[in-house]
C-alpha positions in Angstrom: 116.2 63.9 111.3 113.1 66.2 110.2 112.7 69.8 110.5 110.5 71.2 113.1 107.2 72.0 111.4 106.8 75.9 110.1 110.8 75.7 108.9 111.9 75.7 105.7 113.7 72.7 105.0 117.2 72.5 103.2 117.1 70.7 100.4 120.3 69.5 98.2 120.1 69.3 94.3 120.8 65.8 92.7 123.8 65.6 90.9 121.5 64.6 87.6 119.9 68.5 88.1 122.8 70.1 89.3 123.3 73.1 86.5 118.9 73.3 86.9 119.2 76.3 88.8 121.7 78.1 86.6 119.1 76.6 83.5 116.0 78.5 85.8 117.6 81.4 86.0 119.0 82.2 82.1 115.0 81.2 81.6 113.6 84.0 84.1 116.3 86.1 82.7 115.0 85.7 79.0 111.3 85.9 80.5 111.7 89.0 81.9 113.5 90.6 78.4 110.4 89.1 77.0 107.8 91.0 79.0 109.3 94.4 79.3 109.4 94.4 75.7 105.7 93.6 75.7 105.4 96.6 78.3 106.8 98.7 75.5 105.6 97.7 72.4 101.6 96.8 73.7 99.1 99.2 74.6 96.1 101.1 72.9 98.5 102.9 70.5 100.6 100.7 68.3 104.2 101.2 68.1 107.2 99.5 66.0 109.5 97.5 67.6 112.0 99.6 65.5 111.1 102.7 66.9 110.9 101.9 70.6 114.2 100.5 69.7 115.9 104.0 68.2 114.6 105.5 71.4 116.1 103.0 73.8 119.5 104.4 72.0 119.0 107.8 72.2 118.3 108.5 68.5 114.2 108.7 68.2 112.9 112.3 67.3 111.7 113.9 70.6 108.4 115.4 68.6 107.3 112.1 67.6 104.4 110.8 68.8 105.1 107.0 69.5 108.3 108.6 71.1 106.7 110.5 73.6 104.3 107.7 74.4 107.0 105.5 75.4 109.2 108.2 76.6 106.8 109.7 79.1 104.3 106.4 79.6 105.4 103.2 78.8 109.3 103.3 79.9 108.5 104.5 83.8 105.5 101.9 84.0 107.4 99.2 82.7 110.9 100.0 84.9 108.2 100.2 88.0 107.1 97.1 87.3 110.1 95.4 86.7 111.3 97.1 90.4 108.3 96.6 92.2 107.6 93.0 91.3 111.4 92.3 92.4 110.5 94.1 95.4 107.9 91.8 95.8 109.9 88.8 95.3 112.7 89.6 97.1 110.9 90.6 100.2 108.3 87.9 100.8 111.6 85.3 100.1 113.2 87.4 102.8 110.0 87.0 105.3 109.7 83.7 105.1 112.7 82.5 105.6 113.1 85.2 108.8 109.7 84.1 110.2 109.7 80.5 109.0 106.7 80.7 107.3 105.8 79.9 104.0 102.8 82.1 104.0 104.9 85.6 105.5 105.0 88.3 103.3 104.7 92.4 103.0 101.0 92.4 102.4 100.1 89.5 105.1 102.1 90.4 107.6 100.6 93.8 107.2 104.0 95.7 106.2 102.2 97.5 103.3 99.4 98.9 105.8 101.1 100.1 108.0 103.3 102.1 104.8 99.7 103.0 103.9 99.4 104.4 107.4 102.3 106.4 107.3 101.9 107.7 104.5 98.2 108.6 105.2 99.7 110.7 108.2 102.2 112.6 106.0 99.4 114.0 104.0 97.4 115.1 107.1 100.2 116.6 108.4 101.4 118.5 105.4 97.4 119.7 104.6 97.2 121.2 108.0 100.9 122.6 107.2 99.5 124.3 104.3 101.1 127.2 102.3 103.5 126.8 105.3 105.2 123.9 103.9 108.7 124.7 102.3 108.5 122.8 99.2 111.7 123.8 97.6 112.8 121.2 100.2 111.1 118.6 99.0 109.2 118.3 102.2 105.7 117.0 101.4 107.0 115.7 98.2 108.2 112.4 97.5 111.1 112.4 99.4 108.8 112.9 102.5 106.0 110.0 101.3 108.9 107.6 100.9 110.4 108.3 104.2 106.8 108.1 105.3 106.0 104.8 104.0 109.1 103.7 105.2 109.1 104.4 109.0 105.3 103.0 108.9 106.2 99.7 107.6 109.5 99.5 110.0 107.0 100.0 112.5 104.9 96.9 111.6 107.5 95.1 111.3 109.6 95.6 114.7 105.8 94.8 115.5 105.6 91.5 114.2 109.2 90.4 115.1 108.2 90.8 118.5 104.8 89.0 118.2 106.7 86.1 116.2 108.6 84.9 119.7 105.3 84.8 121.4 102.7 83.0 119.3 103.0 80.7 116.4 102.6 81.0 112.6 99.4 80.5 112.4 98.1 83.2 115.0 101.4 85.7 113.1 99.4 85.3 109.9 96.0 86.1 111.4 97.8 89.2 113.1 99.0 90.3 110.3 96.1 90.8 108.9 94.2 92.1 111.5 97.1 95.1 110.8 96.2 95.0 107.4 92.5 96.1 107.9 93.4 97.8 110.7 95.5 100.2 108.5 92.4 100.3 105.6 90.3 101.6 108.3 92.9 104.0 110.0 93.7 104.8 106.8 90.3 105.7 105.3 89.3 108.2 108.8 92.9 109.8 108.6 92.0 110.7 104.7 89.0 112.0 105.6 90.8 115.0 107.2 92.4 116.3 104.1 90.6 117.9 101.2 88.5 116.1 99.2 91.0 116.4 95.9 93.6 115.1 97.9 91.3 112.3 99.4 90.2 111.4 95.8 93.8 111.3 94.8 94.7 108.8 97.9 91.8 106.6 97.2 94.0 104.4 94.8 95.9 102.7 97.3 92.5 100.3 97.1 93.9 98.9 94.2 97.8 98.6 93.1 98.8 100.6 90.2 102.4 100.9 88.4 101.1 103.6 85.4 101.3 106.7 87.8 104.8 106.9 88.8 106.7 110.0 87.0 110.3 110.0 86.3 111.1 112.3 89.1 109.2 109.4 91.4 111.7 106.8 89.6 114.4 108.8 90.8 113.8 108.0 94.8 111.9 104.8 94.2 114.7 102.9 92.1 118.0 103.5 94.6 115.6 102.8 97.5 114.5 99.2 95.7 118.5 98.5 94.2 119.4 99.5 98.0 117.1 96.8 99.6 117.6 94.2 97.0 121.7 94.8 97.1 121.3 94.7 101.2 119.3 91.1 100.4 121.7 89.7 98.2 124.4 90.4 100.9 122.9 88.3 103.3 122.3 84.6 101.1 124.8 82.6 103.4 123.0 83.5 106.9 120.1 83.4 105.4 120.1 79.7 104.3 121.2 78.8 108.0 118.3 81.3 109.7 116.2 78.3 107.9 116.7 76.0 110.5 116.3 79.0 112.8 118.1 81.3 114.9 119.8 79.2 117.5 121.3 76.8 114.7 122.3 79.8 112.8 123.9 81.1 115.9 126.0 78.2 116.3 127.1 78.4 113.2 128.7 81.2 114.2 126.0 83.8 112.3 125.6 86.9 113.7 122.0 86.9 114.1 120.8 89.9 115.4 122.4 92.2 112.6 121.5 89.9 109.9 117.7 90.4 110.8 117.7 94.3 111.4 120.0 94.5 107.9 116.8 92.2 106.6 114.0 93.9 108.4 115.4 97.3 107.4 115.8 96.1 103.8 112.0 95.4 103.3 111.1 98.2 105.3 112.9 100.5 102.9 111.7 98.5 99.9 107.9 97.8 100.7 107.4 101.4 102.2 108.7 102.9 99.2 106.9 100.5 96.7 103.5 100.9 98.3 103.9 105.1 98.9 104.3 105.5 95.0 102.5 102.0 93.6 100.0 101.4 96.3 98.9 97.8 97.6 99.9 95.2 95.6 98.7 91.8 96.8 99.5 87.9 97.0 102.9 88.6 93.9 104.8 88.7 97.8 103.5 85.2 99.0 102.9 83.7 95.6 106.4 84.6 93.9 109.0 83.1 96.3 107.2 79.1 96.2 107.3 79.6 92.0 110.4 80.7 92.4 111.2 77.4 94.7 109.2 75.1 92.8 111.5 75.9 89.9 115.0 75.8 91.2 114.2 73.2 93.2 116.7 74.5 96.0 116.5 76.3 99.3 120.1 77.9 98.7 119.3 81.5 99.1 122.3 82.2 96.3 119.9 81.2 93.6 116.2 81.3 95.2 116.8 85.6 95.5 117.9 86.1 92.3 115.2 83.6 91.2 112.2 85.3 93.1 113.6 88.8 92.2 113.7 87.8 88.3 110.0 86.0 88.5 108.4 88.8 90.6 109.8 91.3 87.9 108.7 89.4 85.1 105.0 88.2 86.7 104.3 92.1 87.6 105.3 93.0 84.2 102.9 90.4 82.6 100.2 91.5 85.0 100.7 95.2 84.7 100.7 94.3 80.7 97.4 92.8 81.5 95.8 95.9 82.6 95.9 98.1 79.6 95.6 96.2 76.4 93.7 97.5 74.3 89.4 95.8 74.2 87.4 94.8 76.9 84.2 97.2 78.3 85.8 97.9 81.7 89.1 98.7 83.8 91.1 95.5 84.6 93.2 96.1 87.9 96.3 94.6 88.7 95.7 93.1 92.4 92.2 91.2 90.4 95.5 89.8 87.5 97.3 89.3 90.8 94.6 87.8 92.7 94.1 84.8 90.1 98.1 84.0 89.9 98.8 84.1 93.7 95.7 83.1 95.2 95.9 79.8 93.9 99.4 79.5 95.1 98.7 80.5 98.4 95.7 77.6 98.7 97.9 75.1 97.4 100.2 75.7 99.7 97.6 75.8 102.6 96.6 72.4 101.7 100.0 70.8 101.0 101.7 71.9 104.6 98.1 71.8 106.7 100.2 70.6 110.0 102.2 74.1 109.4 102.6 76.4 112.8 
């Protein structure tokens, strides 16, 4: 018996590669050591690995130079990476498997704009707000872009689960994004309200970008991100029936509904918070989860999470790493580093499935 096309099959591990998946996962564990060390030790300023070491235990001198660098640079960068790339991972695996779609994630389906959107709104509303705004409170801070973000990209997608039972993959994909430059344009007239130093400051959602997050950022992005990823982790056994989809899960006695709004709210909370204080961070979402199967080898949702989450913290890490080395003439962003590892991914997988939706 097949799957129906668009579903993500279920596939058993030979007994001969039984222990790969544990194997995969040590090796994306090691990876990921590997490239937030990097994050730490490489950039424009060099810095021994014994001193970035003496920090990471609390005994480097606060008025040292390379200190501070790492201290107040390197260390947030590298721990937003490291959460945002998991974000990534973990959310696009999450999308697929609730939409059936190998190609579903945050950015395609048009999540992240409508984060962008929200957050757009909360700036209008707190410049017309002006010296009114109570900011002992937090209130047009980052408590407010985060909740923001979030309640925009809830809103796409409640959207999109709707649309899902009415059309098929194919037509979800191009939807989603039709949202996505939908929100760029919304986005770029709602800006255009505010002051021009606050428009300028705005103007880097264009381009992902895990350098400007502060420590005080850190301290609503990271339970926000843990939240969402512990949520996903919680949810590995429905998940892996939801792949032969939701009737089949049903009579397997899953409890359907709530496992999709715990999912749907997990990304929600996770994408909107990552794109408020990161930006738009393309393809990582789509690319990361069929690496991350590719690898294991497995559709059991117990290993491929753990397996996306480690790869997409490790891939943004490398990427981010990317970005700032020291030579070159001009700025490298991200989403082009991004671009070259997930597009290609995305057009193999276009050609491999073309019968898909």
């Amino acid at each position: 018996m097949t799957a129906p096309s668009g579903v993500l099959p279920i596939t058993a591990s030979p007994s001969g590669t039984a222990r790969r998946p544990q194997v995969v996962l040590l090796l994306l564990v090691a990876l990921l050591v590997m490239a937030f060390a990097a994050e730490l030790l490489m950039g424009t300023v060099a810095i021994a690995p014994a001193d970035v070491l003496a920090l990471l235990m609390g005994r480097a001198d606060a008025d040292d130079t390379g200190a501070l660098i790492v201290r107040t640079v390197r260390l947030p960068r590298a721990l937003t990476a490291a959460l945002g790339g998991a974000t990534l991972g973990g959310s696009g695996l999450l999308l697929q498997t609730l939409f059936r779609n190998r190609l579903a994630g945050p950015w395609i389906l048009g999540v992240t704009g409508g984060a962008r959107v929200g957050v757009a709104v909360w700036i209008v509303l707190v410049s017309l707000a002006g010296s009114f705004v109570p900011a002992r409170l937090g209130i047009g801070g980052s408590i407010g872009v985060a909740l923001a973000a979030g309640c925009g990209a809830a809103a796409t997608l409640a959207f999109m689960a709707i649309a899902a039972r009415r059309i098929g993959s194919v037509s979800l994909l191009i939807l989603g994004l039709m949202l996505t430059f939908l929100a760029g344009g919304l986005t770029s007239v709602l800006l255009h309200l505010v002051p021009e130093d606050q428009g300028r400051v705005w103007e880097a959602w264009n381009d992902g970008n895990f350098g400007g997050v502060t420590w005080a950022n850190l301290r609503i992005l990271a339970p926000l991100v843990l939240l969402g990823l512990g949520s996903a982790l919680l949810l590995v056994k429905p998940l892996d029936a939801f792949q032969l989809g939701e009737r089949y899960a049903e009579s397997m006695g899953v409890p359907v509904r709530r496992v999709r709004q715990i999912a749907l709210c997990a990304v929600s909370a996770m994408a909107g918070a990552v794109t408020a204080f990161c930006g738009v961070v393309a393809f990582l979402d789509v690319a990361v989860p069929q690496l991350a199967r590719g690898l294991c080898r497995t559709s059991e949702h117990r290993v491929l999470l753990p397996a996306a989450m480690l790869l997409g913290a490790a891939m943004a890490l490398c990427a981010d790493l990317l970005t700032h080395l020291p030579g070159g003439n001009r700025i490298l962003h991200l989403n082009a580093i991004a671009a070259v590892i997930g597009a290609p991914v995305v057009i193999w997988i276009v050609f491999r499935r073309p019968d898909d939706g």
